[in-house]
N, C-alpha and C positions, 0 to 999 in steps of 0.2 A: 591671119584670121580667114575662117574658110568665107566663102561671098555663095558658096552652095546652094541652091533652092531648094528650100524645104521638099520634103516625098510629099505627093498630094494622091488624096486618090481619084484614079482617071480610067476609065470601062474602055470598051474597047471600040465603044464609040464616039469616044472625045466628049464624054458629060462626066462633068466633075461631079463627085460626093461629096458635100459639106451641112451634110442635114442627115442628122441619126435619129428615128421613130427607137425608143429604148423603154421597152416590156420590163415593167417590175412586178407583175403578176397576174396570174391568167382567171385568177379570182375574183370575183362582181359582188355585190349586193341586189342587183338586179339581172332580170333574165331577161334582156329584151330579143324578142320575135327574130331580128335582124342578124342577131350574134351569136345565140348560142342556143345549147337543147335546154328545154326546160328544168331536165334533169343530169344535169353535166355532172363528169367525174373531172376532178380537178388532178393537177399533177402532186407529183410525193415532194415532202418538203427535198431528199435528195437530191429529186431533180432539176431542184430549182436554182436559179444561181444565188448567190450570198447577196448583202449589199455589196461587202468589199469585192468580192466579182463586179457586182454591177457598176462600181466605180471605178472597176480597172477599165473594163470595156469600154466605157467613156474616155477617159483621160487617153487611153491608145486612140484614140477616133479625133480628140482633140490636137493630138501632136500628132495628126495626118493633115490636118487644115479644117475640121469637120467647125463649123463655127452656131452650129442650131444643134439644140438636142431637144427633143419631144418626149417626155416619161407619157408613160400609153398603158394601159392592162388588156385585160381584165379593166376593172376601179383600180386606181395607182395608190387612192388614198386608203384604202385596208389593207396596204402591205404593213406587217408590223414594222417599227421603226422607220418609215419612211421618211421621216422630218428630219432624222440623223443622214441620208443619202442626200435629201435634196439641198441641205445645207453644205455638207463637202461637193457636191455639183455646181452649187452658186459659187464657186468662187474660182472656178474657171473661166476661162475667157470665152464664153460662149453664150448665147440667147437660150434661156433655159424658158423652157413652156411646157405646159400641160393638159392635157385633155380628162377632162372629169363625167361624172354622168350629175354631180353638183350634190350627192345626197353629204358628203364631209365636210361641205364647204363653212355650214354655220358656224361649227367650230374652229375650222382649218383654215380658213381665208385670208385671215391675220397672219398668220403663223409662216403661209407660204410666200404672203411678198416679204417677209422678213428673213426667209432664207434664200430668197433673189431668183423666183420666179417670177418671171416678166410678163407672160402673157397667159391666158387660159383660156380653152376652148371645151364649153360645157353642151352636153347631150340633149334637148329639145325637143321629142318629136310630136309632143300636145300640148296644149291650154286643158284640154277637160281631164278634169280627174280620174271619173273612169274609163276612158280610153286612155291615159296615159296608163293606168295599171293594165289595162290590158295590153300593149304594147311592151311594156317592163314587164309584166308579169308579176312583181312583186313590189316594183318603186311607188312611192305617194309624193305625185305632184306637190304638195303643199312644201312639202321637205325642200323639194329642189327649187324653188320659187324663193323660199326662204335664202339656200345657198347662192343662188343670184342676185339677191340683194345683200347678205352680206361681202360677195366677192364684188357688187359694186362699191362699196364704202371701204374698201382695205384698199384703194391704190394700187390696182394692178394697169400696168398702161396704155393695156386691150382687153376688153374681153370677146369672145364670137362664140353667138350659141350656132349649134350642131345639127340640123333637123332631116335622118333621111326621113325622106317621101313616097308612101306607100299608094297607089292607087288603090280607092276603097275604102281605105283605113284611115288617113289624114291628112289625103291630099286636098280635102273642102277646108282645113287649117292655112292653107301658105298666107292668106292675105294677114288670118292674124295672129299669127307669127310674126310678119313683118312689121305690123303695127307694133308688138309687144316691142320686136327690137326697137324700133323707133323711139316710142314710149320710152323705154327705158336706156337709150344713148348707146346699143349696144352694136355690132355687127352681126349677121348670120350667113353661114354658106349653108343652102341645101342642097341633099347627097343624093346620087343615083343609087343602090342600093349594091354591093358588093355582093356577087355570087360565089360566097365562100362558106364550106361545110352544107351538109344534108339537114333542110328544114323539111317540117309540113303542115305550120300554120297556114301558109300559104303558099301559092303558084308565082316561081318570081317574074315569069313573063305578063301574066296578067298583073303582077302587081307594081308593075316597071313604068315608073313615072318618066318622061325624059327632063333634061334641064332646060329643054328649047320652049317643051308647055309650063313650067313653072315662071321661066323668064318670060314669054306671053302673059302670063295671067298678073303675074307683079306688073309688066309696062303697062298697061291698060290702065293702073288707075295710079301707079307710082312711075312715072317716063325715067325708065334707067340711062345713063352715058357708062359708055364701056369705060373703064380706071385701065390706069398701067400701075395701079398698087399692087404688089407683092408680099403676101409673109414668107416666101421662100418655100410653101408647100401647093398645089394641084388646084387650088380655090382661084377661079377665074372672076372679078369682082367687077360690080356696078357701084357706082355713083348715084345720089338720088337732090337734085338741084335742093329741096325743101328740110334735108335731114344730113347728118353727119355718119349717119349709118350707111355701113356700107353691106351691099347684098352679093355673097359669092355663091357662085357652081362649082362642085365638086360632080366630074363627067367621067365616069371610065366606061361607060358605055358610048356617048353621044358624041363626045370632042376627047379620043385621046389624047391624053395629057406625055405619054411616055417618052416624048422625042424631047422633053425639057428635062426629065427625070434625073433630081437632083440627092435620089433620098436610097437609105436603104434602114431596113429593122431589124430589131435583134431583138426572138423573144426570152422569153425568163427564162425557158432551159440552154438557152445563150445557142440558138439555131439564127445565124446571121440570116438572114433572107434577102436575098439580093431583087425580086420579085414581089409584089401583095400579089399576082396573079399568077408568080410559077414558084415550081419548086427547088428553082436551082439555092442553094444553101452550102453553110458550111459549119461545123462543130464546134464553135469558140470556147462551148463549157471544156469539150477532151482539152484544147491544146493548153486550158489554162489549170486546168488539175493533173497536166503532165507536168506542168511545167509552171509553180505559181509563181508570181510575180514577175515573170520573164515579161516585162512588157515591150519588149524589142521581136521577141518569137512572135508575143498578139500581134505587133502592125504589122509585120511581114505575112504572117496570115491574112489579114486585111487586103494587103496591098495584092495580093495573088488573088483574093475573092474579085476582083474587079473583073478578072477575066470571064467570067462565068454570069457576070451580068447580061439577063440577055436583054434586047431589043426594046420588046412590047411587048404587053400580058393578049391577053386573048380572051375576054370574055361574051359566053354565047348564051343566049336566054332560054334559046330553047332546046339546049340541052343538060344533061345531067353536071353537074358544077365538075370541074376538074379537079379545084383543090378542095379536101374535106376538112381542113384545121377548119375549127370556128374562127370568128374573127377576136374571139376575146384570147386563143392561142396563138394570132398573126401578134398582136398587139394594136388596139381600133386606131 
């Protein structure tokens, strides 16, 4: 009997991979300011991978040691049949969660912890109706308030709302925000804002909140203690002595996170990303339509992407963004 140790995957600076951010579409119902053109062209059903692609690419990621999978879009929940993938997902050995913007949730909520996702992390970034449409562009708060409460009542064993923070636009929101989580027994990280693709709502250096004045303006009247809690993703968390909520930072500007960097993405045209701030990549759709169901050719693929992982992203405010995918094409 072999006593062999499994292949894992390992960069080339000794950080293990066992967290897959996995794109089922680059398609939204909302157009928020943050993520994408107002008028985006979406990709051809061709180029997109199958479910059964998207389940291969998982299951290779799983028998490399990958123990978290994150479904991410675009919206994950307007992919057609998705209920049919995240049920064949649930039943790997793996922490399956989701990030949503919440408008599916009223109907969906039930449906997803019974296909054995465990945690959700929903999109946030107003209380007022019309600055949340403005912000989405086309989302209505009430929907998504809706989808918060019913993903509280289905039994999911986390939830953490999502809120980046715009200088201008709604950063006078963080305190109630926090109370909202509170109020409602929930967690939330707020996010620096990721300088990915060409916008012109606005200026990202003026509009660059950092996470040192958000955690100022929360300690002042909520006294945070630093947590050593972990969901295995970039969110640095507080403690609050009066609440069971927990307040994270998401920093890729302020406190690089990259030196722990445990993750990598793969969006819907199956572009492994080994960076959210570079372009190093590799083509998982070619090698798996040269070769379908080879899933020994996918991990050896994998296993050689590690090399090409690089270091740290590099992101600069006040220049022009490096990478131009939107973030609903990285997978959010």
């Amino acid at each position: 009997m072999s006593t062999s140790t499994p292949p894992q995957l390992i960069d080339r600076f000794g950080r293990r991979v066992d967290y897959v951010r996995l794109s089922v579409t680059d398609r939204c119902d909302f157009r928020c300011v943050y993520c994408m053109s107002e008028k985006m062209e979406f990709l051809p059903r061709a180029d997109v991978l199958s479910l059964e692609e998207l389940y291969d690419v998982a299951a290779a990621f799983v028998g490399l040691g990958v123990r978290k999978i994150r479904l991410t879009g675009g919206e994950p929940l307007v992919r057609r049949g998705i209920l049919s993938l995240i049920e064949r997902l649930g039943r790997l050995p793996i922490e399956l969660v989701l990030t949503t913007n919440g408008s599916q949730l009223p109907h969906m909520a039930e449906d997803l912890v019974r296909a054995g996702v465990q945690r959700l992390n929903i999109s946030l970034d107003s209380l007022q109706p019309e600055r949340f449409r403005e912000l989405t562009r086309t989302g209505r708060l009430e929907q998504v308030l809706s989808g918060i409460e019913a993903a509280r009542s289905a039994g999911f064993k986390r939830i953490k709302l999502n809120a980046v923070v715009l200088k201008g636009r709604n950063d006078d929101e963080v305190l109630d925000l926090v109370e909202f989580a509170r109020d409602s027994g929930l967690d939330i990280s707020f996010i620096e804002e990721m300088p990915l693709g060409q916008i012109t709502e606005h200026g990202r250096a003026e509009a660059y909140c950092s996470s040192d004045e958000i955690r100022e303006l929360i300690d002042a009247r909520y006294p945070l203690q630093a947590s050593a809690d972990s969901t295995g993703g970039p969110s640095r968390y507080f403690s609050m002595s009066d609440s069971a909520s927990r307040i994270g930072f998401i920093s890729p500007h302020s406190h690089n996170f990259c030196s722990e960097c445990n993750r990598v993405r793969v969006t819907v045209e199956g572009r492994l990303l080994l960076c959210l701030g570079n372009e190093h990549s590799v083509d998982l759709r070619e090698v798996m339509r040269q070769s379908p169901g080879d899933l020994e050719r996918l991990q050896q693929t994998l296993i050689e992407a590690m090399d090409i992982k690089p270091e740290k992203h590099e992101f600069r405010l006040d220049e022009e963004p490096q990478i131009l995918r939107f973030m609903n094409m990285t997978g959010g």
